[in-house]
mmCIF file as Biopython writes it, N, C-alpha, C and O atoms, coordinates in Angstrom:
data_model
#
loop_
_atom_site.group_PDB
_atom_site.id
_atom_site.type_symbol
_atom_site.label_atom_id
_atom_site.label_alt_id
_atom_site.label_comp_id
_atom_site.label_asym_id
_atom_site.label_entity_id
_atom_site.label_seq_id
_atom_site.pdbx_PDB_ins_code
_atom_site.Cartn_x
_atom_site.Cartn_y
_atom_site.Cartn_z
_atom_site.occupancy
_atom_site.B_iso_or_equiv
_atom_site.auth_seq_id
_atom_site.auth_asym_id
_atom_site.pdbx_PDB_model_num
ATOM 1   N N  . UNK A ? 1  ? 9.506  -118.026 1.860   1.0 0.0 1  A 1 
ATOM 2   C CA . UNK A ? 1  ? 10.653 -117.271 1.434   1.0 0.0 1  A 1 
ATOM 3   C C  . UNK A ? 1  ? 10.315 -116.550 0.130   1.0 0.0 1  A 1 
ATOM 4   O O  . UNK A ? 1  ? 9.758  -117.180 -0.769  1.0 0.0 1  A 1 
ATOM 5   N N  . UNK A ? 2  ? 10.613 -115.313 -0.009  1.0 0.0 2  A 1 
ATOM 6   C CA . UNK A ? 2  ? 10.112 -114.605 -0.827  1.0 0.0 2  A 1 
ATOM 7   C C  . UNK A ? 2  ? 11.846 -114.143 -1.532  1.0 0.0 2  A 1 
ATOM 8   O O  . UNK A ? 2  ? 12.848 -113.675 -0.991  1.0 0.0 2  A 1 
ATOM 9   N N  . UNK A ? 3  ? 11.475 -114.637 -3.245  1.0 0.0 3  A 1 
ATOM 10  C CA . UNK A ? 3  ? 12.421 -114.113 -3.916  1.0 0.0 3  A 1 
ATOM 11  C C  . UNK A ? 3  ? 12.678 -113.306 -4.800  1.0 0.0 3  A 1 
ATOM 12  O O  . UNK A ? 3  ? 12.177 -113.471 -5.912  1.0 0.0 3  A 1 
ATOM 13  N N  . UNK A ? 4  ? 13.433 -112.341 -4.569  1.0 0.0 4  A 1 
ATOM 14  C CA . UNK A ? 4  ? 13.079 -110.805 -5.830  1.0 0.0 4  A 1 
ATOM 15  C C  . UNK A ? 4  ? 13.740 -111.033 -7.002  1.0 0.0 4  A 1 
ATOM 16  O O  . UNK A ? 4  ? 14.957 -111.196 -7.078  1.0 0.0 4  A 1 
ATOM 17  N N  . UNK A ? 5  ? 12.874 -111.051 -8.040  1.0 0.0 5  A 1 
ATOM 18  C CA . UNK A ? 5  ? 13.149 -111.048 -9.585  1.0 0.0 5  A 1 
ATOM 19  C C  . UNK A ? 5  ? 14.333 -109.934 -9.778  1.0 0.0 5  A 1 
ATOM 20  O O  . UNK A ? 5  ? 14.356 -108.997 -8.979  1.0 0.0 5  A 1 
ATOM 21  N N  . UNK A ? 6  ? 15.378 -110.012 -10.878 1.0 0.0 6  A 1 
ATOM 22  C CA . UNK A ? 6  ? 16.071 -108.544 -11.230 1.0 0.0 6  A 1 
ATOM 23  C C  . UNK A ? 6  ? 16.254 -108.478 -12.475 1.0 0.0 6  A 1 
ATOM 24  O O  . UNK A ? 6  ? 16.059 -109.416 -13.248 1.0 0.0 6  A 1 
ATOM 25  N N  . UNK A ? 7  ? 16.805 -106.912 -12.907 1.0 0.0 7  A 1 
ATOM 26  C CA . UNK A ? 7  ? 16.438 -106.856 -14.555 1.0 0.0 7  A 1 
ATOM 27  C C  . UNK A ? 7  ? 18.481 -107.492 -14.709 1.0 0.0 7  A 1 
ATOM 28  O O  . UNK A ? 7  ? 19.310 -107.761 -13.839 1.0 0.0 7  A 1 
ATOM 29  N N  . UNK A ? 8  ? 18.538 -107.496 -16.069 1.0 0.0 8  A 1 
ATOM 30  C CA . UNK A ? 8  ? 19.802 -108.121 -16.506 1.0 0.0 8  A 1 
ATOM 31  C C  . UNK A ? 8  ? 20.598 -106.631 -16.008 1.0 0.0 8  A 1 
ATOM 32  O O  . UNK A ? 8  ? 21.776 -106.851 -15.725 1.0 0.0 8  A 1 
ATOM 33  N N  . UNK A ? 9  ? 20.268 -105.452 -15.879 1.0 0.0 9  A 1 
ATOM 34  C CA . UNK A ? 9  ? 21.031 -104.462 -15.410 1.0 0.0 9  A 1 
ATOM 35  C C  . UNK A ? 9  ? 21.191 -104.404 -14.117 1.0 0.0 9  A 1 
ATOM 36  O O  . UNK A ? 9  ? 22.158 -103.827 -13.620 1.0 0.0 9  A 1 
ATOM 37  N N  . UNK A ? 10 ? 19.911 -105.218 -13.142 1.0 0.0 10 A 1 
ATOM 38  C CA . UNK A ? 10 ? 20.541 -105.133 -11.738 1.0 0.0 10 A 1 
ATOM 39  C C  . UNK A ? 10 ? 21.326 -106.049 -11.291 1.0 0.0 10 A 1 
ATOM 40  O O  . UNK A ? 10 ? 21.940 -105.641 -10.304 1.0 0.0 10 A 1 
ATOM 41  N N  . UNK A ? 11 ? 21.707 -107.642 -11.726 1.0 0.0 11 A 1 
ATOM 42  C CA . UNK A ? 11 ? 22.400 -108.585 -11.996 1.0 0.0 11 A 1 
ATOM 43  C C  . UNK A ? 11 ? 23.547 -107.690 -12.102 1.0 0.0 11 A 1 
ATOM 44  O O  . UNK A ? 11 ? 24.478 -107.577 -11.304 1.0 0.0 11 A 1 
ATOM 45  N N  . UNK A ? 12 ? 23.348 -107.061 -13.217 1.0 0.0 12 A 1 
ATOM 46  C CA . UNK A ? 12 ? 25.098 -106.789 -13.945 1.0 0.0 12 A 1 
ATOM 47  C C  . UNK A ? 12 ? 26.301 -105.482 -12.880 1.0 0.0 12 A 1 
ATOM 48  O O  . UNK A ? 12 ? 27.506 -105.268 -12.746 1.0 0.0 12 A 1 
ATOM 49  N N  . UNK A ? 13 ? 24.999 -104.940 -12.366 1.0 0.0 13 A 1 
ATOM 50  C CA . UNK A ? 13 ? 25.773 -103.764 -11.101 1.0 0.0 13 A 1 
ATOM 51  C C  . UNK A ? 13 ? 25.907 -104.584 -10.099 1.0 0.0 13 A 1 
ATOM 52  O O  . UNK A ? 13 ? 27.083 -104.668 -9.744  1.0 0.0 13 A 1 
ATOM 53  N N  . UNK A ? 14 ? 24.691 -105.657 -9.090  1.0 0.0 14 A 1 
ATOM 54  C CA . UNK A ? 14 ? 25.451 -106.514 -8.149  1.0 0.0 14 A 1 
ATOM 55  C C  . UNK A ? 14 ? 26.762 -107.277 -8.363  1.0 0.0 14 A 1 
ATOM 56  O O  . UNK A ? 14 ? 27.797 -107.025 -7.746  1.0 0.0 14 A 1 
ATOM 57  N N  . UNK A ? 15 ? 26.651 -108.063 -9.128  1.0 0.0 15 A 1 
ATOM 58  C CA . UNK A ? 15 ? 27.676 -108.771 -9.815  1.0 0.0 15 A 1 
ATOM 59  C C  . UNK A ? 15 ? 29.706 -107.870 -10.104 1.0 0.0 15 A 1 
ATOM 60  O O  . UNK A ? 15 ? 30.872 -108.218 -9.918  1.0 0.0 15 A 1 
ATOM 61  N N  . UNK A ? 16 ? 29.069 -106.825 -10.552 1.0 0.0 16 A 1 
ATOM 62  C CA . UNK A ? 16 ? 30.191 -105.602 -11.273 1.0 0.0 16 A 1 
ATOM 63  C C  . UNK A ? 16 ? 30.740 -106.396 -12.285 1.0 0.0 16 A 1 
ATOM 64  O O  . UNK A ? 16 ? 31.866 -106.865 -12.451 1.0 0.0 16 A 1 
ATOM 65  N N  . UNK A ? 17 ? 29.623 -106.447 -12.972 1.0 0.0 17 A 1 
ATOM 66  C CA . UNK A ? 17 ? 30.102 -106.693 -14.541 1.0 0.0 17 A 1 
ATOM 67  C C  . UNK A ? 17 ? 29.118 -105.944 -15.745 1.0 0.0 17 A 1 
ATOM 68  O O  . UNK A ? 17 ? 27.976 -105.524 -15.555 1.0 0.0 17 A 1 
ATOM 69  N N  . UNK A ? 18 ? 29.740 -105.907 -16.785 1.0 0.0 18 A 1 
ATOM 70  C CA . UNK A ? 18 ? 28.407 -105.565 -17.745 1.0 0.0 18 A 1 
ATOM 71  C C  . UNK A ? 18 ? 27.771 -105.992 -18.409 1.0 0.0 18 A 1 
ATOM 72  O O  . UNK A ? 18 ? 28.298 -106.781 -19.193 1.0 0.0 18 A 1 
ATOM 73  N N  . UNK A ? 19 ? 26.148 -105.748 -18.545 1.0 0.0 19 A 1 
ATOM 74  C CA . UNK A ? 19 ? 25.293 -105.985 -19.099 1.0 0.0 19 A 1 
ATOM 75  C C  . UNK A ? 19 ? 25.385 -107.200 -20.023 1.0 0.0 19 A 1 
ATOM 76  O O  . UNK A ? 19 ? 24.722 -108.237 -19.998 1.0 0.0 19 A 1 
ATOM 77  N N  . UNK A ? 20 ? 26.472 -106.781 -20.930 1.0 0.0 20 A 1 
ATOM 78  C CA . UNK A ? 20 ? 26.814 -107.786 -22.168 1.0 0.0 20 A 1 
ATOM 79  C C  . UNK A ? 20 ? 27.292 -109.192 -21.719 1.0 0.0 20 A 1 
ATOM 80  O O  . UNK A ? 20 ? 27.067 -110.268 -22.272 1.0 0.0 20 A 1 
ATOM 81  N N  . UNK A ? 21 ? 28.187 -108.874 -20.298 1.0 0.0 21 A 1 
ATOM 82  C CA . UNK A ? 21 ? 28.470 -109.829 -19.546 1.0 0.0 21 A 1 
ATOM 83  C C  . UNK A ? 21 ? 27.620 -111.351 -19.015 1.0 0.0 21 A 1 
ATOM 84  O O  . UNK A ? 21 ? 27.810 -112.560 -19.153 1.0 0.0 21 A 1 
ATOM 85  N N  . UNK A ? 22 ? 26.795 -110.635 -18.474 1.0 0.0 22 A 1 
ATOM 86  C CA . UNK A ? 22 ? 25.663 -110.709 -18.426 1.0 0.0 22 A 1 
ATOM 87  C C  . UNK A ? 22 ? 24.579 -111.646 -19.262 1.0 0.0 22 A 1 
ATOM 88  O O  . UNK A ? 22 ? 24.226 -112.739 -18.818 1.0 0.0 22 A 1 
ATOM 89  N N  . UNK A ? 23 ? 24.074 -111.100 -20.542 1.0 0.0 23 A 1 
ATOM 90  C CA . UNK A ? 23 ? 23.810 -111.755 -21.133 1.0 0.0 23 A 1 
ATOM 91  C C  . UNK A ? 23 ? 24.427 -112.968 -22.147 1.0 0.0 23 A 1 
ATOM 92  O O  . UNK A ? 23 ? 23.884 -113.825 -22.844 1.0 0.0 23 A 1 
ATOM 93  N N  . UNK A ? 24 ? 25.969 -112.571 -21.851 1.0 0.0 24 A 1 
ATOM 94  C CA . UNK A ? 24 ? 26.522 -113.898 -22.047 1.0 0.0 24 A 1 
ATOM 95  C C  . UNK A ? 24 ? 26.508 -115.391 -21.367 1.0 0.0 24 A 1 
ATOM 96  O O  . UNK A ? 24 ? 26.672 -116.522 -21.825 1.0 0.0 24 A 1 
ATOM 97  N N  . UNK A ? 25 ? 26.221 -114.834 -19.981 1.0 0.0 25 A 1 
ATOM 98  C CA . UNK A ? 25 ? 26.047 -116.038 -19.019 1.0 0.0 25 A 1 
ATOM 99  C C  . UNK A ? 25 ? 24.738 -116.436 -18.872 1.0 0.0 25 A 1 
ATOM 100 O O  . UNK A ? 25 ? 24.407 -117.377 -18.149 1.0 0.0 25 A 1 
ATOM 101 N N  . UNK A ? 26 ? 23.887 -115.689 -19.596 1.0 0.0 26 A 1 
ATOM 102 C CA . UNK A ? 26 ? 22.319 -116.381 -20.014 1.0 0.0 26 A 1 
ATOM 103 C C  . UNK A ? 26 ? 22.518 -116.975 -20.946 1.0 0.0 26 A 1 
ATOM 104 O O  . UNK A ? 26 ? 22.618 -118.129 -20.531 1.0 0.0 26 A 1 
ATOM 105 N N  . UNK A ? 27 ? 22.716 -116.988 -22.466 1.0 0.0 27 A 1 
ATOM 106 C CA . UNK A ? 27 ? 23.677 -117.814 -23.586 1.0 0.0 27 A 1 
ATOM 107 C C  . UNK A ? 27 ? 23.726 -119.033 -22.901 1.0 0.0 27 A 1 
ATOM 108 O O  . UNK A ? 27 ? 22.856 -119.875 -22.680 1.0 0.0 27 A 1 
ATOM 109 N N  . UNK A ? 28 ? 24.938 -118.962 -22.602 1.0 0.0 28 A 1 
ATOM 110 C CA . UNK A ? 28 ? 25.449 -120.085 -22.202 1.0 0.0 28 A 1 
ATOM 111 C C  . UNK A ? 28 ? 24.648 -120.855 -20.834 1.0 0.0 28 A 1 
ATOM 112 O O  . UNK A ? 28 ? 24.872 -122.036 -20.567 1.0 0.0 28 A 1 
ATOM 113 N N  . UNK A ? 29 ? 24.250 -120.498 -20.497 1.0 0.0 29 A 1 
ATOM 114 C CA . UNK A ? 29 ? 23.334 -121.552 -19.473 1.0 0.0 29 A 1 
ATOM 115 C C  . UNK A ? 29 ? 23.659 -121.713 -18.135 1.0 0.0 29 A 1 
ATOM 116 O O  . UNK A ? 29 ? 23.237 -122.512 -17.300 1.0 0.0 29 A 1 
ATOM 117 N N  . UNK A ? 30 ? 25.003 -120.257 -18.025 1.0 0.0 30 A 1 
ATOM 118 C CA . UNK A ? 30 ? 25.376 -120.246 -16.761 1.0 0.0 30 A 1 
ATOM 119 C C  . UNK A ? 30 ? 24.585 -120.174 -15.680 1.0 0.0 30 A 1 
ATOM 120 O O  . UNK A ? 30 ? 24.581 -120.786 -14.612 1.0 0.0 30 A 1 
ATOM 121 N N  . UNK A ? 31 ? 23.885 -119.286 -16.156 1.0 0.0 31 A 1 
ATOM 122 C CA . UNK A ? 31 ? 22.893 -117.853 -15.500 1.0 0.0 31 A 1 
ATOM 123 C C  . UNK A ? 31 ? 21.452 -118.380 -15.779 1.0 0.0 31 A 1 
ATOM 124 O O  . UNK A ? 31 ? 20.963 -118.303 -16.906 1.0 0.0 31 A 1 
ATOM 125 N N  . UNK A ? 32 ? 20.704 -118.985 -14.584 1.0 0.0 32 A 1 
ATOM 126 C CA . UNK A ? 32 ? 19.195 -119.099 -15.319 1.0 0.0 32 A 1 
ATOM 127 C C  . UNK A ? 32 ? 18.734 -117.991 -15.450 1.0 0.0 32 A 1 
ATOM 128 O O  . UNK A ? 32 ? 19.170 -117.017 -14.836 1.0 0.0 32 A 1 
ATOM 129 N N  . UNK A ? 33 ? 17.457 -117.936 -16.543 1.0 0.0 33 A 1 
ATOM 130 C CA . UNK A ? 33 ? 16.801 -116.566 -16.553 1.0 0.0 33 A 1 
ATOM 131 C C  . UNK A ? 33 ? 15.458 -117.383 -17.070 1.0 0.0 33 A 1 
ATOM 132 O O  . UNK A ? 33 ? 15.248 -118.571 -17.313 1.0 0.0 33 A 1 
ATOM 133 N N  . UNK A ? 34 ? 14.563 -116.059 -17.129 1.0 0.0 34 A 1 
ATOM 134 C CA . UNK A ? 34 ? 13.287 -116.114 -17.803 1.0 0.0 34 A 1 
ATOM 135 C C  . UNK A ? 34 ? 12.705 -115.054 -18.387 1.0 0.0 34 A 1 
ATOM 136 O O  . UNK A ? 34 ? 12.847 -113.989 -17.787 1.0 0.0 34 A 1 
ATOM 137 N N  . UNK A ? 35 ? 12.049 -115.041 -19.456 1.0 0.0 35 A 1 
ATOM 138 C CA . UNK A ? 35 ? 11.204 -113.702 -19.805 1.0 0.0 35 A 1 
ATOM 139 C C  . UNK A ? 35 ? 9.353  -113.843 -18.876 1.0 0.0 35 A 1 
ATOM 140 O O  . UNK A ? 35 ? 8.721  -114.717 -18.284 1.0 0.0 35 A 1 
ATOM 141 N N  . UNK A ? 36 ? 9.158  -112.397 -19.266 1.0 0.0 36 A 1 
ATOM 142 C CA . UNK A ? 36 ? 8.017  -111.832 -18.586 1.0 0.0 36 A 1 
ATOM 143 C C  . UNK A ? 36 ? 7.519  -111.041 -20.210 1.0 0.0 36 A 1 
ATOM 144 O O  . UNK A ? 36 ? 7.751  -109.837 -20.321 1.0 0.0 36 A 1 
ATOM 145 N N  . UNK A ? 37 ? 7.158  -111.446 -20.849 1.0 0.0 37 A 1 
ATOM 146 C CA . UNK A ? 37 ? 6.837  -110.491 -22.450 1.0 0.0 37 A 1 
ATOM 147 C C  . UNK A ? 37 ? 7.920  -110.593 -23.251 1.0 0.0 37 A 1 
ATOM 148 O O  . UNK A ? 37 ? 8.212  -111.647 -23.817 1.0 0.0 37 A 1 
ATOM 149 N N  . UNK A ? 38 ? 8.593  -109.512 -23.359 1.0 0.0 38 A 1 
ATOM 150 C CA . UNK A ? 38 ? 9.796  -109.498 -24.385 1.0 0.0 38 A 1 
ATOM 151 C C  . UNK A ? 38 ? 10.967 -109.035 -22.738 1.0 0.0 38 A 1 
ATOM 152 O O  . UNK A ? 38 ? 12.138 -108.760 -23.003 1.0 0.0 38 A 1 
ATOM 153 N N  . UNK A ? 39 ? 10.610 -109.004 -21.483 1.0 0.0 39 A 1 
ATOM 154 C CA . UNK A ? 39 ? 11.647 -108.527 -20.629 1.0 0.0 39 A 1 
ATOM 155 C C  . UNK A ? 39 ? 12.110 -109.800 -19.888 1.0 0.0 39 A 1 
ATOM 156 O O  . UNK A ? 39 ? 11.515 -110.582 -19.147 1.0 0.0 39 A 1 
ATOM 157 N N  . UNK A ? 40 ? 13.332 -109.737 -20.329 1.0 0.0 40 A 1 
ATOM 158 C CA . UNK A ? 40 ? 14.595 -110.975 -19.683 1.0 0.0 40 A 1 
ATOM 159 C C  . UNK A ? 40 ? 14.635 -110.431 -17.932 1.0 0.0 40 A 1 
ATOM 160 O O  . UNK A ? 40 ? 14.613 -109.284 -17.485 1.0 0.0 40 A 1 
ATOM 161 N N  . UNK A ? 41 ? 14.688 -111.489 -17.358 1.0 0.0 41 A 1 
ATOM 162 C CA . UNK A ? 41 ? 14.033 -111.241 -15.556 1.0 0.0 41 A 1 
ATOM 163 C C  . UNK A ? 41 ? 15.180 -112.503 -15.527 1.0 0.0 41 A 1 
ATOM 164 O O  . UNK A ? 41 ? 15.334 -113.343 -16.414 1.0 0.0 41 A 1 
ATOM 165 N N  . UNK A ? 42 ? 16.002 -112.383 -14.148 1.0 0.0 42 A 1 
ATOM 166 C CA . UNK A ? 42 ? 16.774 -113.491 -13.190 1.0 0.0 42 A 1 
ATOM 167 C C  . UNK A ? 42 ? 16.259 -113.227 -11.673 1.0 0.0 42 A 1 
ATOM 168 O O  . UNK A ? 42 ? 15.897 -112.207 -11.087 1.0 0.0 42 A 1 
ATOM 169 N N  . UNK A ? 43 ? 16.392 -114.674 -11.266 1.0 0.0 43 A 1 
ATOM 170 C CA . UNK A ? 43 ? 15.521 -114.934 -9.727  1.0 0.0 43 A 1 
ATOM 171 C C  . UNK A ? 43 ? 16.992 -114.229 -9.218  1.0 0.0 43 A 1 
ATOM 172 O O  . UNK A ? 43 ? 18.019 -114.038 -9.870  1.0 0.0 43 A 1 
ATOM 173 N N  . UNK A ? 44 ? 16.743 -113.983 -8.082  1.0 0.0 44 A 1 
ATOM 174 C CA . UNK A ? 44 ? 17.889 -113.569 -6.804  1.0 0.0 44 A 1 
ATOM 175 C C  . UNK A ? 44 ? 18.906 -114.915 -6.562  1.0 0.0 44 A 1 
ATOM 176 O O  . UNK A ? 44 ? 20.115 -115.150 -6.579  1.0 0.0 44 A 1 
ATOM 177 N N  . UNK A ? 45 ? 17.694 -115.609 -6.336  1.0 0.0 45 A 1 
ATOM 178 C CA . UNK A ? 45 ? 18.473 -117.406 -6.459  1.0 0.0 45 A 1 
ATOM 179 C C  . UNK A ? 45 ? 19.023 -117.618 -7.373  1.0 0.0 45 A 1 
ATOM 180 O O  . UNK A ? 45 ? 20.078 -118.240 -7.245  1.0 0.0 45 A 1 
ATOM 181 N N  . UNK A ? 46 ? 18.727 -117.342 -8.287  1.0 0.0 46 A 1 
ATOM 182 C CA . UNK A ? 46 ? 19.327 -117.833 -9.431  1.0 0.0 46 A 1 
ATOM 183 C C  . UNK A ? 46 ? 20.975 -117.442 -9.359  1.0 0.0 46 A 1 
ATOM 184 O O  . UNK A ? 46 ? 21.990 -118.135 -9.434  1.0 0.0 46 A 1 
ATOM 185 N N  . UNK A ? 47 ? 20.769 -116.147 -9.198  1.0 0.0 47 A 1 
ATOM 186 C CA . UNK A ? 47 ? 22.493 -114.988 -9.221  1.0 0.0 47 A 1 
ATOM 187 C C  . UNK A ? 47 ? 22.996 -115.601 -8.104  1.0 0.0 47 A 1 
ATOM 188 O O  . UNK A ? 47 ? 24.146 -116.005 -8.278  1.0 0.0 47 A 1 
ATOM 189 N N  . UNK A ? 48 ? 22.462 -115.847 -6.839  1.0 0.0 48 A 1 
ATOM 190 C CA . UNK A ? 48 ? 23.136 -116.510 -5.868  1.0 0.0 48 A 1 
ATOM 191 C C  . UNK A ? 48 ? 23.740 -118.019 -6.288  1.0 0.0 48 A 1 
ATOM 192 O O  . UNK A ? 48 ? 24.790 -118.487 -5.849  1.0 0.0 48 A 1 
ATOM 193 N N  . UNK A ? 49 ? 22.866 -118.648 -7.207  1.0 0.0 49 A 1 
ATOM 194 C CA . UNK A ? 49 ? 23.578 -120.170 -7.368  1.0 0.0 49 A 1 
ATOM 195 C C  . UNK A ? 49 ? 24.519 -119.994 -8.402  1.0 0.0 49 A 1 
ATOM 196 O O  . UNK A ? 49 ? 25.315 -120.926 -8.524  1.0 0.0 49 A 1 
ATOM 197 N N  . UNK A ? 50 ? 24.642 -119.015 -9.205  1.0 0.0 50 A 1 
ATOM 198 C CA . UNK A ? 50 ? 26.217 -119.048 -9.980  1.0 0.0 50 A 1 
ATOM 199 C C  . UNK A ? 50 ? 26.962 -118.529 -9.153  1.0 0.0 50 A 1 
ATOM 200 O O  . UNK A ? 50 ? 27.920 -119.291 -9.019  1.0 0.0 50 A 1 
ATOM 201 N N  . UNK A ? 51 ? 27.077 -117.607 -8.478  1.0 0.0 51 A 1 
ATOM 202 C CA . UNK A ? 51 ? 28.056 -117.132 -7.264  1.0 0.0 51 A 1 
ATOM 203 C C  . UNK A ? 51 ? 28.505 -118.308 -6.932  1.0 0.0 51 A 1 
ATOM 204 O O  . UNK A ? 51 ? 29.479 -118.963 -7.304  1.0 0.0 51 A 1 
ATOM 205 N N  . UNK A ? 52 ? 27.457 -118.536 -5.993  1.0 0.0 52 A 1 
ATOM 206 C CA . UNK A ? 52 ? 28.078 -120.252 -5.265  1.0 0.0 52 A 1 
ATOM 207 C C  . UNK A ? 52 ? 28.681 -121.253 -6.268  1.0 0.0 52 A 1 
ATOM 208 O O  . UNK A ? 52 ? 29.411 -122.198 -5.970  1.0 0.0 52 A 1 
ATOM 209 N N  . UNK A ? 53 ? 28.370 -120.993 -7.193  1.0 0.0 53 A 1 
ATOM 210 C CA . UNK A ? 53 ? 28.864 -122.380 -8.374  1.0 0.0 53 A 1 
ATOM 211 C C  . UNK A ? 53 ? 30.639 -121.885 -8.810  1.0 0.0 53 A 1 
ATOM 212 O O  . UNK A ? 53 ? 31.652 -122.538 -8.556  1.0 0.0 53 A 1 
ATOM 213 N N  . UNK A ? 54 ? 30.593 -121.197 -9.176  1.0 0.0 54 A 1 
ATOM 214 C CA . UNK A ? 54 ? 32.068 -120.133 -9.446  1.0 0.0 54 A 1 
ATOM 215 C C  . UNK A ? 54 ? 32.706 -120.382 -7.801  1.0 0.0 54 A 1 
ATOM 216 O O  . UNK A ? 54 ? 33.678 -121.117 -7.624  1.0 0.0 54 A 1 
ATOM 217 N N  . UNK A ? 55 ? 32.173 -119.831 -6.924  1.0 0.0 55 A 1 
ATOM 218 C CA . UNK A ? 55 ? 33.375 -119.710 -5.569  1.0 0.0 55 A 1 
ATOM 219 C C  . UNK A ? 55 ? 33.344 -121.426 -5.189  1.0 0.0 55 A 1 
ATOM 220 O O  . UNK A ? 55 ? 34.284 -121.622 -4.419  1.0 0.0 55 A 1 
ATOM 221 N N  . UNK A ? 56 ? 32.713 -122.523 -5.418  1.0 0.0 56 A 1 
ATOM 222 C CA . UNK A ? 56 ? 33.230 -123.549 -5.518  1.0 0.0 56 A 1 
ATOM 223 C C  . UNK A ? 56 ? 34.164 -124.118 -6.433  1.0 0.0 56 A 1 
ATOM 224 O O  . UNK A ? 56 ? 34.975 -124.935 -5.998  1.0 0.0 56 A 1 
ATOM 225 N N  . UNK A ? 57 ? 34.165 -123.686 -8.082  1.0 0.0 57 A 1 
ATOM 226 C CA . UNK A ? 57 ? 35.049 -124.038 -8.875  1.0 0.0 57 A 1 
ATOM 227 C C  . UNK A ? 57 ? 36.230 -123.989 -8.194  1.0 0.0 57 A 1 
ATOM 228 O O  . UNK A ? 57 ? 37.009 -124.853 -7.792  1.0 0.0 57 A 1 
ATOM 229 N N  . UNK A ? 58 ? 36.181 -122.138 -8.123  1.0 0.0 58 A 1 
ATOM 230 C CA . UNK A ? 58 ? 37.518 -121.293 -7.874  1.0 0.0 58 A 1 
ATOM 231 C C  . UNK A ? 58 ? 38.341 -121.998 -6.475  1.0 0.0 58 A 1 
ATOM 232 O O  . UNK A ? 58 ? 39.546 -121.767 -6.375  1.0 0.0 58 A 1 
ATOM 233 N N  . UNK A ? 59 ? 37.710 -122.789 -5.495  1.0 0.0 59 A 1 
ATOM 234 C CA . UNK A ? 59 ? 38.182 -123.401 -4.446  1.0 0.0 59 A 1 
ATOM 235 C C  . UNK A ? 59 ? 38.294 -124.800 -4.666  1.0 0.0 59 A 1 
ATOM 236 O O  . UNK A ? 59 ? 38.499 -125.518 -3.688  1.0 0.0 59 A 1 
ATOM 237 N N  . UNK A ? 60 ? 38.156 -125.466 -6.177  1.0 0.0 60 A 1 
ATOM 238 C CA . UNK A ? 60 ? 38.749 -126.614 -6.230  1.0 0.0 60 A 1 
ATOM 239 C C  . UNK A ? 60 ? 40.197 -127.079 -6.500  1.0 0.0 60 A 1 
ATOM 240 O O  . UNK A ? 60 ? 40.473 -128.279 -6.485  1.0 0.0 60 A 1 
#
């Protein structure tokens, strides 16, 4: 299974939120991430497991 890296701007247009958004939920530890140099990178998985984590809250 092959998983595509995204920049915090392609996160923030899938998602429809902004950027700042975004890097708030890296902050806080919502959102895993990683750097590559000085460039902040999130797995696909990653954005998929806060999705899933939120639409389980939201259905408790």
């Amino acid at each position: 299974m092959t998983t595509a890296v995204l920049t915090v701007d392609q996160v923030a247009e899938r998602l429809g939120i902004s950027r700042w958004k975004v890097h708030d939920l890296i902050r806080s530890r919502e959102l895993a991430s990683f750097k590559i140099g000085r460039c902040r990178r999130i797995s696909e998985s990653a954005m998929y497991d806060y999705i899933s984590l939120q639409t389980e809250q939201e259905a408790a």
